[in-house]
C-alpha positions as CSV (number, residue, x, y, z in Angstrom):
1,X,-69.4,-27.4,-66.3
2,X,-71.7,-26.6,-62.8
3,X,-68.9,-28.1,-61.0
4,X,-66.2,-26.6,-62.7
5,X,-67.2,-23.0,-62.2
6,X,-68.0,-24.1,-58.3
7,X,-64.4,-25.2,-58.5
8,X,-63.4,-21.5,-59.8
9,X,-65.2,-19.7,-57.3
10,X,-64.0,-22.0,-54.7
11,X,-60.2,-21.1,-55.4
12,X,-60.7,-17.3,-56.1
13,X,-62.3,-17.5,-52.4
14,X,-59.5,-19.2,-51.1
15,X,-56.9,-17.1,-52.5
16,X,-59.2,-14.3,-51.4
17,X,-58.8,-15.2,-47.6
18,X,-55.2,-15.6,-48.1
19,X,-54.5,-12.4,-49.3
20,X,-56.8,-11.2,-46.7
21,X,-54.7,-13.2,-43.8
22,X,-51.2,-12.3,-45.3
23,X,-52.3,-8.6,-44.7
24,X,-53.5,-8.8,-41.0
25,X,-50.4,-10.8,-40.8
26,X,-48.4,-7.3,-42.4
27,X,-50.7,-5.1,-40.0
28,X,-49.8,-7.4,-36.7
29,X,-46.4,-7.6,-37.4
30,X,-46.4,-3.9,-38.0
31,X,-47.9,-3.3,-35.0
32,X,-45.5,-5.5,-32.8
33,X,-42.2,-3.5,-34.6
34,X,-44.1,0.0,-33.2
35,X,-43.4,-1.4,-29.4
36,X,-40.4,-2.2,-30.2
37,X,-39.8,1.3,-31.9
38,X,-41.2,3.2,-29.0
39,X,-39.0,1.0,-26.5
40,X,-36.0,2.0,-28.4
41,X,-36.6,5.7,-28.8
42,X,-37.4,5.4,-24.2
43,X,-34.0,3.9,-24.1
44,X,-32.5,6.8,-26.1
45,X,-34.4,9.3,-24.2
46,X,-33.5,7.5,-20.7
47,X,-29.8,7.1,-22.1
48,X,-29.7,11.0,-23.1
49,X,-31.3,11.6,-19.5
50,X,-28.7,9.6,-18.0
51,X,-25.9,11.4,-19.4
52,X,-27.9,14.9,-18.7
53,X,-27.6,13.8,-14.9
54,X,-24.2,13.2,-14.7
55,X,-23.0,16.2,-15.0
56,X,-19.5,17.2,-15.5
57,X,-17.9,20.3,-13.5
58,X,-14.7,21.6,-15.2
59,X,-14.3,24.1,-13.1
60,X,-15.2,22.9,-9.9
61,X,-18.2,24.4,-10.1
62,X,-20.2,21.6,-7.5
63,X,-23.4,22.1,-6.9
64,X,-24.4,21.9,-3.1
65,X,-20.3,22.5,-2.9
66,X,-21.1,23.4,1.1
67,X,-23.3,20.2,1.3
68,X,-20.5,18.0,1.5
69,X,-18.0,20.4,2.8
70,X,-19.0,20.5,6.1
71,X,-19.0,17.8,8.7
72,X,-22.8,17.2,9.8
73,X,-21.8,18.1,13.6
74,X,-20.9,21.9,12.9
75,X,-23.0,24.7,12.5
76,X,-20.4,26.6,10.1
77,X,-17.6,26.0,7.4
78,X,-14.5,25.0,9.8
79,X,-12.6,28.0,7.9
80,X,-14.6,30.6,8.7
81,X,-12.6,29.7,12.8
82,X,-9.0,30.8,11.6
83,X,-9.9,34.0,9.4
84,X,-8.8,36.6,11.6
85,X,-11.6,39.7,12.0
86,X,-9.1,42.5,11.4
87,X,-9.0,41.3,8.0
88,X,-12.3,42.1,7.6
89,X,-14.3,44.3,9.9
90,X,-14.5,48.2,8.1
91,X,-13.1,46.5,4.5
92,X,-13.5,45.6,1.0
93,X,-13.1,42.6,0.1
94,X,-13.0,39.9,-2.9
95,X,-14.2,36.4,-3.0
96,X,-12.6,34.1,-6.0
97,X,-14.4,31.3,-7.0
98,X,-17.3,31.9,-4.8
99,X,-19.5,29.1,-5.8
100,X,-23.1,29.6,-4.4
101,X,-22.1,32.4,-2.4
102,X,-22.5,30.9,1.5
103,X,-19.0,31.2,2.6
104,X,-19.0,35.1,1.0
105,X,-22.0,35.7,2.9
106,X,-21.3,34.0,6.4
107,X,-18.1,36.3,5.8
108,X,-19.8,39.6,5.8
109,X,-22.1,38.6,8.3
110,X,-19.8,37.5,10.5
111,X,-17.4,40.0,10.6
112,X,-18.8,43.0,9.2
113,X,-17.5,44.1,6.0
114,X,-17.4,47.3,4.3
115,X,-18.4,45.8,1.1
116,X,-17.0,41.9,-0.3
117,X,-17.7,40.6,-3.9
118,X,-17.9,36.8,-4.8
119,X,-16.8,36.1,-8.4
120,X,-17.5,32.5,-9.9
121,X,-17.1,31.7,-13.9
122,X,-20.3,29.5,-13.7
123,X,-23.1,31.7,-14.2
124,X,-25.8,28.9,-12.2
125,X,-23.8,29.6,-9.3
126,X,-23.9,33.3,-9.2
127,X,-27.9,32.5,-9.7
128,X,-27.8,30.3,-6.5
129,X,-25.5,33.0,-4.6
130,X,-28.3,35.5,-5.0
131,X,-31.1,33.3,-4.0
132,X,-29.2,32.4,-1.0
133,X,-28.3,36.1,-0.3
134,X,-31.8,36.8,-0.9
135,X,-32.5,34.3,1.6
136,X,-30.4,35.7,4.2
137,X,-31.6,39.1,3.9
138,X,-35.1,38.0,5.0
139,X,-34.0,36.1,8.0
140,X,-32.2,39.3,8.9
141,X,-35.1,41.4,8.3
142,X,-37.3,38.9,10.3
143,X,-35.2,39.5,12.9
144,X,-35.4,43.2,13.4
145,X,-38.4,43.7,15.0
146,X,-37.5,41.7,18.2
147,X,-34.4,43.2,18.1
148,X,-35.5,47.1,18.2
149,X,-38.2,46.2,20.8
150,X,-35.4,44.8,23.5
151,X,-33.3,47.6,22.3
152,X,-36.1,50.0,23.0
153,X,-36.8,49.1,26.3
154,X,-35.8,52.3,29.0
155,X,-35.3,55.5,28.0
156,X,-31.5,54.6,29.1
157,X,-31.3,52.0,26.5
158,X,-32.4,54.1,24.0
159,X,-29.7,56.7,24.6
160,X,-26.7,54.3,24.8
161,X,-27.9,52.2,21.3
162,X,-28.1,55.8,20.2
163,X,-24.3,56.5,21.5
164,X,-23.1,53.3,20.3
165,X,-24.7,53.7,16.7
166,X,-22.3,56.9,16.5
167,X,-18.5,56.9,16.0
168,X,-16.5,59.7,15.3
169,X,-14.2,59.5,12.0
170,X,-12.5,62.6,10.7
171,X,-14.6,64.6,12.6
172,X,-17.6,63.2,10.7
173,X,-20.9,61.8,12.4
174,X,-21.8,58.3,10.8
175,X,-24.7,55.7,11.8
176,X,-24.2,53.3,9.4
177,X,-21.9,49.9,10.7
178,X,-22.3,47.1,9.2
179,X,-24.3,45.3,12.3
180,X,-27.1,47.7,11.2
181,X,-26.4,47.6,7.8
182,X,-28.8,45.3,5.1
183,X,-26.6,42.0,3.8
184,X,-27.9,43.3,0.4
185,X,-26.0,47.0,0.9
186,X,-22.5,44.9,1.9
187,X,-22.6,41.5,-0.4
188,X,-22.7,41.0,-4.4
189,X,-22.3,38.6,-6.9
190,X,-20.9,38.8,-10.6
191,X,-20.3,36.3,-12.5
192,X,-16.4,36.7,-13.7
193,X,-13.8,34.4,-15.2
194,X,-11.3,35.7,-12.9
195,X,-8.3,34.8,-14.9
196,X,-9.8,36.2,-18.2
197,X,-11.5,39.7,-17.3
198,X,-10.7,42.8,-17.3
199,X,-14.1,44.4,-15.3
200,X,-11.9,44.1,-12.0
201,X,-9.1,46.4,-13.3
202,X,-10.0,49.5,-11.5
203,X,-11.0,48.2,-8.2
204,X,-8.7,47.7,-4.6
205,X,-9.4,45.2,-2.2
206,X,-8.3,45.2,1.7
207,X,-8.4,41.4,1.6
208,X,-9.0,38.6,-1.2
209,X,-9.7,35.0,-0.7
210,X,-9.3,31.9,-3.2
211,X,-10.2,29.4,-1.5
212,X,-10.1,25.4,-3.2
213,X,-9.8,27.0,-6.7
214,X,-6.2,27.3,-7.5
215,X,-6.4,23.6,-8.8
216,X,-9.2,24.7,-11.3
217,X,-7.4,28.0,-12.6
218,X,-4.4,25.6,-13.0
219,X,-5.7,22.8,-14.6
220,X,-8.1,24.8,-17.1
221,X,-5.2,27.4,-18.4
222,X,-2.1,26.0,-17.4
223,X,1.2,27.4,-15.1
224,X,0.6,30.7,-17.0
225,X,-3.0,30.9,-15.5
226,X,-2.0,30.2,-12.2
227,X,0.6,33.2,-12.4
228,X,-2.0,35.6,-14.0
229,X,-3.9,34.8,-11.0
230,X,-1.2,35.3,-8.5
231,X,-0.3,38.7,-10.9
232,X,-3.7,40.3,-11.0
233,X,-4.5,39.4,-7.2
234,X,-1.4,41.1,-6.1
235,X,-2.2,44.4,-8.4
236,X,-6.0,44.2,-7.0
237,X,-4.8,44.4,-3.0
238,X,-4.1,47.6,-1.1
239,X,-0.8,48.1,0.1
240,X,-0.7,45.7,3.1
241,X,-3.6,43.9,2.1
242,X,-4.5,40.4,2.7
243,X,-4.2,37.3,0.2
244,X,-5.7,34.1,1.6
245,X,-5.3,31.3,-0.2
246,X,-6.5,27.3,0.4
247,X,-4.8,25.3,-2.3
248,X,-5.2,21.7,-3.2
249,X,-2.7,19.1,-2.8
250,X,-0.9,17.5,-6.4
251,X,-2.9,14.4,-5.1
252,X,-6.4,16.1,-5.6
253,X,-5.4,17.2,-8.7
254,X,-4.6,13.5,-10.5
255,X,-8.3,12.8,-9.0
256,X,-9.9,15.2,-11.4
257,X,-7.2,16.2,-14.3
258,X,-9.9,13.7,-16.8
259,X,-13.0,15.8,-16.4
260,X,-12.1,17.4,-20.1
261,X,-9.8,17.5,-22.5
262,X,-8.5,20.9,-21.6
263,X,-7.9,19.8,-18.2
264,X,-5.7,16.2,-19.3
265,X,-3.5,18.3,-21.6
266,X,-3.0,20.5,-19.3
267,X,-2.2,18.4,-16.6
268,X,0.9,16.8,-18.1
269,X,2.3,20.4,-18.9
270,X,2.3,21.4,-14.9
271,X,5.6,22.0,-13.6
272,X,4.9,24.7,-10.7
273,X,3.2,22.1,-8.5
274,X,1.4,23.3,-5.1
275,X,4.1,22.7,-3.1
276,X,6.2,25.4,-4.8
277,X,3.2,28.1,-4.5
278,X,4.5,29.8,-0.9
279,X,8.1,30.7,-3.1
280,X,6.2,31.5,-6.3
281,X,4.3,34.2,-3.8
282,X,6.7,35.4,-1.9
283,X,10.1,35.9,-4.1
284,X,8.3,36.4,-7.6
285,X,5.2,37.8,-7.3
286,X,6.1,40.2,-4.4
287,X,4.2,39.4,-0.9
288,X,6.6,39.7,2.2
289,X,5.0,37.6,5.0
290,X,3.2,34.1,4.9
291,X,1.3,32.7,7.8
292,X,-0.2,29.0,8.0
293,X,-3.1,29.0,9.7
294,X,-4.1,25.6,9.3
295,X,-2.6,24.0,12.8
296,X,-5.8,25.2,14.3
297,X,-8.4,24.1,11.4
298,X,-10.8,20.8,12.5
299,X,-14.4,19.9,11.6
300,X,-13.3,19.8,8.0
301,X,-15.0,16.5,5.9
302,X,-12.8,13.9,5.1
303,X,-10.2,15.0,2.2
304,X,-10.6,18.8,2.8
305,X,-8.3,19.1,5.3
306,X,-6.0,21.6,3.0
307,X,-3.5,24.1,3.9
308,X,-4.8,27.5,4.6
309,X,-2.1,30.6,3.9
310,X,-2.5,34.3,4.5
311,X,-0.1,36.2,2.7
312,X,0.9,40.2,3.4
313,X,1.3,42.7,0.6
């Protein structure tokens, strides 16, 4: 009987540490499937970053567009050498598509404009077109101080900078040029679907560029966008005002006609290809002159080499 229960015990023991080892095994294999868990849910996270950073730009809204569109041996976009300053200098002007704002501002800066306005449809950009206009303003500020100490050297050279600063128009005194003028008081951003709106209506421009965005009008709303465009940027000009336009080749557009749906569809609808633009302009839409003023244009990047028009009103 003595051994019998110490038989009992023995066993209840034993089944006892069994249990006891079956659920440490439960909890250790539990423990190894968390790991695993938290290695899947990184890979998900790193997957979703992953996509995140490869960002898609259906309207050819690049960031750090003028990073790569200039050569690394020039000190400014290429373009800026066959614009012609009469177009310009005294004027209001419109910028289509202006991306991060750098060409708009090197514009005004360059050759003194009344006033110019840089549209883009992607909101981000308009954000990096003030902070670069921002920055410009301060280097321009910066720069004053030296600038009025030369210029008030000599009581001489106070009275010609004086003369200078004054010029006669309708019989009215004015000191303001746009030398003198703040970058801020000349340049602004708005962020526009250019196609779409109807803020722009009421305004007149002396001179409107579109430059590299004809393919994106075209490929995001079709051969009626592009004619909208051309329609609504021959209302917006001034009698004998200035169109410039830099479009992209049919090649450039079978490089990007996948980066949406939109885009693909639209792409195999296209019939007015680039190369019929000049005669769309010029017999429909109503300019009389066209002048290429590409022949002189070097110091592009490879692949932006593009046809540059200005056409008359």
């Amino acid at each position: 009987m003595g051994r019998d229960n110490d038989q009992k015990k023995n066993k209840k023991k034993r089944n006892r540490s069994n249990e006891n080892e079956k659920s440490v095994e439960k909890v250790v294999t539990n423990e190894e499937k968390v790991p695993t868990q938290q290695k899947q849910q990184q890979g998900n996270c790193n997957q979703s970053k992953k996509k995140k950073n490869q960002e898609v730009y259906p309207f050819g809204n690049y960031r750090n567009y003028y990073g790569y569109r200039i050569s690394h041996d020039t000190d400014e976009d290429p373009r800026l050498k066959v614009l012609k300053k009469e177009w310009f200098e005294g004027k209001d002007c419109l910028d289509i598509g202006c991306n991060s704002g750098i060409m708009t501002i090197h514009i005004a800066k360059k050759f003194g404009c009344r006033s110019i306005l840089g549209v883009d449809i992607d909101s981000s950009r308009i954000e990096d077109a003030h902070w670069h206009l921002r920055k410009f303003v301060r280097m321009q500020n910066s720069a004053k101080p030296s600038e009025q100490k030369s210029s008030s050297e000599g009581a001489e050279g106070v009275h010609r900078s004086k003369e200078q600063s004054v010029s006669l128009s309708n019989g009215e005194a004015k000191t303001d040029s746009a030398e003198t003028k703040d970058l801020s008081q000349i340049v602004s951003f708005q962020k526009e679907n250019f196609v779409l709106t109807r803020n722009l209506d009421e305004n007149r421009y002396d001179t409107i560029l579109c430059l590299s965005v004809t393919k994106w009008v075209h490929l995001n709303w079709g051969d009626d966008g592009l004619i909208t465009l051309f329609s609504k940027i021959w209302r917006l000009l001034q009698p004998g005002g200035i169109f410039v336009m830099e479009p992209q080749p049919w090649k450039s557009y079978e490089n990007n006609r996948r980066v949406s749906e939109t885009t693909a569809m639209n792409y195999r609808t296209i019939v007015l290809r680039p190369d019929r633009f000049q005669e769309i302009l010029l017999d429909k839409i109503g300019f009389r002159t066209v002048e290429d003023l590409t022949s002189s244009l070097s110091g592009a990047s490879k692949g932006f080499d593009r046809q540059i028009l200005a056409f008359q009103k």
